[in-house]
C-alpha positions in Angstrom: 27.4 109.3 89.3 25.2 106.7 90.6 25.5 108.1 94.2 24.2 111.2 92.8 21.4 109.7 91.0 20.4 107.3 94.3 20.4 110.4 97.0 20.5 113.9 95.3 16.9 114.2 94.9 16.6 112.9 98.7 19.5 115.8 99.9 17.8 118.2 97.5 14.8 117.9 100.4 17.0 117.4 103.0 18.5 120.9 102.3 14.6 122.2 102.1 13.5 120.7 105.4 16.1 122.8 107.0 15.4 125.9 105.7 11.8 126.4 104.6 10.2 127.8 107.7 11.4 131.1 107.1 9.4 131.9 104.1 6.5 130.0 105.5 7.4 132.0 108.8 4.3 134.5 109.0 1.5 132.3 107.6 2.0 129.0 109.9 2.8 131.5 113.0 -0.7 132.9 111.8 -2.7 130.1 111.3 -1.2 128.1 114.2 -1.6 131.1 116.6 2.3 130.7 117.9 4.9 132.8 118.2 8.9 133.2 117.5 10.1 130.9 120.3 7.3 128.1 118.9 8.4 128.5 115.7 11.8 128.1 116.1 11.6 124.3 118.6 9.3 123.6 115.7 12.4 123.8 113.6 14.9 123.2 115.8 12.8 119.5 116.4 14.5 118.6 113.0 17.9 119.5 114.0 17.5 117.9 117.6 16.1 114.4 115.9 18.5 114.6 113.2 21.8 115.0 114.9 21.1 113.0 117.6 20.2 110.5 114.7 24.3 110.9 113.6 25.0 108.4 116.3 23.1 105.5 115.0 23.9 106.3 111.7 27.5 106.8 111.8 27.4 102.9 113.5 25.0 101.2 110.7 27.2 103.0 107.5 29.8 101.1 109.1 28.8 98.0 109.8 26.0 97.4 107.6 26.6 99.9 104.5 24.7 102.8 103.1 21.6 101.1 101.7 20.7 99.5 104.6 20.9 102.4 106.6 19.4 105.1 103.9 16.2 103.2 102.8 14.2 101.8 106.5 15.4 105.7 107.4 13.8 107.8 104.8 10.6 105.2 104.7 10.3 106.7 108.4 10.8 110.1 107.0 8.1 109.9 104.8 5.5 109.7 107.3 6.7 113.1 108.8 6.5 114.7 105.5 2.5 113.5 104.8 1.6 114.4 108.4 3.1 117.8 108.2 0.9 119.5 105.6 -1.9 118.7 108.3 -1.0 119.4 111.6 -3.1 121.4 113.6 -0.6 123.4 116.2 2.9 123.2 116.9 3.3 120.4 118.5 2.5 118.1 116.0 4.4 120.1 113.4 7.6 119.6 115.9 6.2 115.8 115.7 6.1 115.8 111.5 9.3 117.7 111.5 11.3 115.1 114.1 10.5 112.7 111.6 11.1 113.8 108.6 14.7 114.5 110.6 14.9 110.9 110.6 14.4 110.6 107.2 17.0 112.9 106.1 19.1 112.1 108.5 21.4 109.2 106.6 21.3 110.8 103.1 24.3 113.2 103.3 26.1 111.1 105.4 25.4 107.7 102.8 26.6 109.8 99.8 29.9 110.7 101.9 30.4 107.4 103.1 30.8 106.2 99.8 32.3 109.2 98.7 35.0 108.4 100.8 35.4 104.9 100.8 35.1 104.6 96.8 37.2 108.2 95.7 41.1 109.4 96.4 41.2 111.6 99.7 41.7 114.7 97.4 38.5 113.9 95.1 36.1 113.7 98.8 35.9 118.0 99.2 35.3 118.3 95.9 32.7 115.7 95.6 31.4 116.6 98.7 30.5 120.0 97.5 29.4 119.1 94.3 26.9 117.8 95.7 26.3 120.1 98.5 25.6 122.6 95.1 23.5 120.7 93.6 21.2 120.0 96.7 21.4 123.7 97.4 18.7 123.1 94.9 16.6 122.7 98.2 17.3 126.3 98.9 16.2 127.7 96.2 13.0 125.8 96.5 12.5 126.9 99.8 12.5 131.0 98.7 10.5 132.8 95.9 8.7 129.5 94.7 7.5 128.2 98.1 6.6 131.7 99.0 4.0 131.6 95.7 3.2 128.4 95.4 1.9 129.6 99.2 0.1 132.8 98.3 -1.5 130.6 95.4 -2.6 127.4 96.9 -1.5 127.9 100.6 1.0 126.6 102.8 -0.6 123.3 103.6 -1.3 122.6 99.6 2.3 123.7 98.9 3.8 121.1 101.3 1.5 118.0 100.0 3.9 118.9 96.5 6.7 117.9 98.5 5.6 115.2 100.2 5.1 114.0 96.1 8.3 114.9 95.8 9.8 113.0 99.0 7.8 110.0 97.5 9.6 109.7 94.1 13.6 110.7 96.0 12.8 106.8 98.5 11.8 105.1 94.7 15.4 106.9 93.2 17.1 105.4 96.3 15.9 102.3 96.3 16.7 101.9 92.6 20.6 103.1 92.6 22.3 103.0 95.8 24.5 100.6 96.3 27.0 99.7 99.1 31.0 100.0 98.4 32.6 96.6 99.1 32.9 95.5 102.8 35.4 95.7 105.3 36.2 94.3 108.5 33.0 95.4 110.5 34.9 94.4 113.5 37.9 96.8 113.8 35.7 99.8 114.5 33.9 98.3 117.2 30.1 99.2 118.4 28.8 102.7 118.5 30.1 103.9 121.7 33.6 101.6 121.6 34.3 103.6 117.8 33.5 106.7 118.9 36.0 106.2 122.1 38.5 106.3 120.1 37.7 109.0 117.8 37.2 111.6 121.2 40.3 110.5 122.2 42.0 112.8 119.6 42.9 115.8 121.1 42.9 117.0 117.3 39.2 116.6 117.3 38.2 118.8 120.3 40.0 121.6 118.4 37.2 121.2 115.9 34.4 121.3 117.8 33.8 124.9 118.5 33.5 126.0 114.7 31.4 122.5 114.3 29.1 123.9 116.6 28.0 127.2 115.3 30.0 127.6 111.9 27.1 126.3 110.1 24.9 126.7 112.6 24.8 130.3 112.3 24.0 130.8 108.3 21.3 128.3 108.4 19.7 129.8 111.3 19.5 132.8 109.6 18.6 131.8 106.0 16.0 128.7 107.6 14.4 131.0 110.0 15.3 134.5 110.1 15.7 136.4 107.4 12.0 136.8 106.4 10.9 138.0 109.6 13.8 140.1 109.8 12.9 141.8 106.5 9.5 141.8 107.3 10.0 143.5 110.9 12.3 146.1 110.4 12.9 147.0 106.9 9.4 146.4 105.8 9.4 144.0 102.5 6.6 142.1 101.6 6.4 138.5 101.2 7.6 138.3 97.7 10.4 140.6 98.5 11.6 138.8 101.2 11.3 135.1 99.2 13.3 137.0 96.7 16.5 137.8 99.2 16.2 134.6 100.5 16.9 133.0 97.0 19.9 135.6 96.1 21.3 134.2 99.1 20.6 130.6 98.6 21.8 131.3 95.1 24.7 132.8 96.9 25.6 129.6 99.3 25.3 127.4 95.8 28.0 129.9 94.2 30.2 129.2 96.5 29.4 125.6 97.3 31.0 124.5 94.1 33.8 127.3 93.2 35.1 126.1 97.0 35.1 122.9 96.8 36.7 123.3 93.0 39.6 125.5 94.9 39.7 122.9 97.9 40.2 120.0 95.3 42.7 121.5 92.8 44.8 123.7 95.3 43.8 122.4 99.2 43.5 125.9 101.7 40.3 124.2 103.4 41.9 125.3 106.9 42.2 129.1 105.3 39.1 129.1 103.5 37.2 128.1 106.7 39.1 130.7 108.4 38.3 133.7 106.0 35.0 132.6 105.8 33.9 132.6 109.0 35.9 135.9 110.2 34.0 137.6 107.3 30.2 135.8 108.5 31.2 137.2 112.1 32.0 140.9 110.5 28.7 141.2 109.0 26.9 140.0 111.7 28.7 142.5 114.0 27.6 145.4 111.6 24.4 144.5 111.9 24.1 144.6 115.1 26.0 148.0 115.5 24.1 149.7 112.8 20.5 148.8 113.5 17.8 148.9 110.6 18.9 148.8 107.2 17.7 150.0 104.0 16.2 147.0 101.7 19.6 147.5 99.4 21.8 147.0 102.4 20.3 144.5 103.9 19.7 142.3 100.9 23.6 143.1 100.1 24.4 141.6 103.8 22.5 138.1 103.5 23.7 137.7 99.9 27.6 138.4 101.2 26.3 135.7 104.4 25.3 132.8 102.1 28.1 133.2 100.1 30.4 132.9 103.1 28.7 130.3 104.4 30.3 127.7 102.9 32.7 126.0 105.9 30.1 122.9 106.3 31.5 120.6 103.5 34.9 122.7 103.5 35.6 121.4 107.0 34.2 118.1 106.3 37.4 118.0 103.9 39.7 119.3 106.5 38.3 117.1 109.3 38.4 113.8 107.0 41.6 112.4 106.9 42.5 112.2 111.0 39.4 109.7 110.5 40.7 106.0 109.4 39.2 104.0 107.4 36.9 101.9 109.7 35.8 104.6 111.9 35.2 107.3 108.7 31.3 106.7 109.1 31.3 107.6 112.5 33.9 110.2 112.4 31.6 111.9 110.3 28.8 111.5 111.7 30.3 113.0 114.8 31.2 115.9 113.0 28.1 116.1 111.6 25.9 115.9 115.0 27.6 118.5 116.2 26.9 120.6 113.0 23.2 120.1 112.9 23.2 119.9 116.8 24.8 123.3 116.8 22.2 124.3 114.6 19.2 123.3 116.8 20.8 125.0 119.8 21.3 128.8 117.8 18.0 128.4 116.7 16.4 127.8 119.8 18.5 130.3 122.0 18.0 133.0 119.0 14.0 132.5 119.0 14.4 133.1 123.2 16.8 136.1 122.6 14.4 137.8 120.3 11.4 137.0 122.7 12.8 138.1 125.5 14.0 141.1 123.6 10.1 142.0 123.0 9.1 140.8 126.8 11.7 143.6 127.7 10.0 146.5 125.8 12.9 146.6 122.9 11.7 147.3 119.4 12.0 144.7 116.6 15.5 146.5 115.2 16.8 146.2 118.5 15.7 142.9 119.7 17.7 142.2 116.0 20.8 144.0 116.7 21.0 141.8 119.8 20.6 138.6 118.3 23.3 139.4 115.4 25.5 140.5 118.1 25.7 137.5 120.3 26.1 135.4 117.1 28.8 137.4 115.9 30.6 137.2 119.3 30.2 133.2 119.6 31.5 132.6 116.2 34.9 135.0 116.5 35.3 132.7 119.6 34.9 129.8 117.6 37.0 131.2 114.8 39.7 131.5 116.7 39.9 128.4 118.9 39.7 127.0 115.3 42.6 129.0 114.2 44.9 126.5 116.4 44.0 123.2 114.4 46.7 121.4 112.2 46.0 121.9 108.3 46.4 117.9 107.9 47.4 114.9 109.8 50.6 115.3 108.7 51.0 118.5 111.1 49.0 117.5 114.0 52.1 115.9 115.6 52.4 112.3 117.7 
């Protein structure tokens, strides 16, 4: 519990940072004067910093332990978060939001390190996505009440709350995290000599496909593009479109903790992951087969994604135990550089697709359609080079 109490109000804005353009979507594009494919690098600057950030990170929860790596970290962070609220144009909101990528970037991974090295290997999914639901908080923040605490105060006033917030989740931090005892910090090496011999599992590359664009694709969609899509081509108003966004953040905290409850008491991360995943790629190809949808429909379909959406800490579990014990900060840090890393690059190429889309005369339901098309197509690919991993160590062979 004292992990919890150190970090969960830190991941809590982690999970915010990642996901609150969308709502925020038409009045910074407005008052900035930029358009989709700004937007999204000014986004995709927080998944570029922060999984490239992994690296580093994964080495110092090794060898120096989680509070020395959390605390200099999010004290960079919070200079991102007070500049944000007052930049003029997109580049320095892509400056403000690479920092504040730096400041989130060692909270998940502390509270997993310790997770890991402190709890039985069948406790870590569970655990994991216990607190993956509770900092689904951060989503929830991020929809109906940012979009009023916008049309109230504006945009700029709204974000100076959080930075408050940021503030008192370093002083929580600071006060309760504390490292799990030490071990060799030899046997894992440096940064690049550790992760050698992590790549050199053939078991991993098997991994990285759904890695990349599993989660990826479900926070693209709920961080960036589900306002505008509402907005565009079914029509909703701002507080409309805050309000799907929150069923389906609601919807991704659902099934954050009945998954992790099912992974913990019965296993089935491998199938899960599977299901999930096939069923994200389904919706996405109806969506792009049958064009604009009525606000019932539509709503129904991002609800139904979020819930799906749950493979990030599901395949954390899988992934965990071909890690050993001296290498489990960087082995999942890896993991998670390619996650966030994935991220960055489907936000970026979907903010080009839907440009180009426009450049090319399409209408907004078309340029749309397209995007969900291409994402459903990369993820059954992914999906199924998946499909060929070992459930556990156990079956991976010599």
């Amino acid at each position: 519990m004292q992990t919890f109490a150190a970090l969960l109000l830190g991941y809590i804005l982690s999970i915010f940072f990642r996901s609150f353009l969308s709502v925020l979507a038409t009045k910074i594009m407005a008052d900035m004067q930029i358009g989709a494919t700004e937007l999204a690098a000014m986004s995709s600057a927080w998944f570029i910093v922060f999984a490239l950030m992994q690296f580093p990170v994964g080495w110092a929860l090794d060898a120096r332990g989680p509070r020395r790596t959390v605390l200099p970290l999010m004290a960079v962070g919070g200079i991102g978060v007070a500049l944000f609220p007052f930049a003029p144009n997109a580049l320095v909101g892509a400056l403000a939001m690479g920092l504040i990528g730096v400041g989130c970037s060692p909270v998940f991974m502390g509270a997993l390190y310790v997770f890991a090295r402190m709890h039985a290997p069948h406790r870590f999914g569970f655990l994991a996505s216990l607190l993956l639901g509770f900092g689904s908080i951060g989503n929830l923040i991020g929809t109906t009440p940012l979009a009023l605490a916008a049309e109230a105060f504006g945009w700029r006033q709204a974000m100076l709350g959080l930075a408050v917030l940021y503030g008192i989740a370093f002083v929580l931090a600071a006060l309760f995290l504390k490292d799990p005892p030490q071990l060799d910090r030899q046997a894992g090496g440096g940064i690049l000599s550790g992760l050698g011999q992590i790549v050199a599992s053939r078991v991993v590359w098997a991994f990285v496909p759904i890695v990349l664009f599993s989660y990826a694709i479900t926070v693209t969609l709920r961080g960036l593009w589900v306002a505008p899509y509402l907005e565009k081509v079914v029509g909703l108003d701002a507080l409309a479109q805050g309000d799907v966004a929150l069923m389906m953040a609601l919807a991704m905290t659902v099934s954050a903790f009945l998954f992790g409850w099912i992974e913990s008491r019965w296993g089935f991360a491998k199938a899960m992951a599977l299901f999930g995943n096939l069923v994200i790629a389904g919706i996405l190809a109806a969506l792009a087969i049958s064009g604009v949808q009525t606000a019932f429909w539509a709503g129904l379909a991002f609800v139904a994604l979020g819930f799906c959406g749950f493979s990030y800490t599901i395949l954390m579990a899988h992934m965990r135990p071909f890690f050993p014990d001296h290498l489990v900060g960087r082995g999942m840090t890896l993991m998670n550089f390619l996650f966030i890393g994935g991220a960055a690059l489907v936000q970026t190429g979907s903010g080009w697709l839907i440009d180009l889309g426009r450049a090319q005369g399409l209408g907004e339901a078309a340029a749309f359609a397209r995007m969900h098309g291409v994402l459903a197509a990369v993820l059954l690919a992914a999906t199924l080079v998946y499909a060929l991993t070992p459930a556990s160590p156990r079956r991976a062979g010599p």
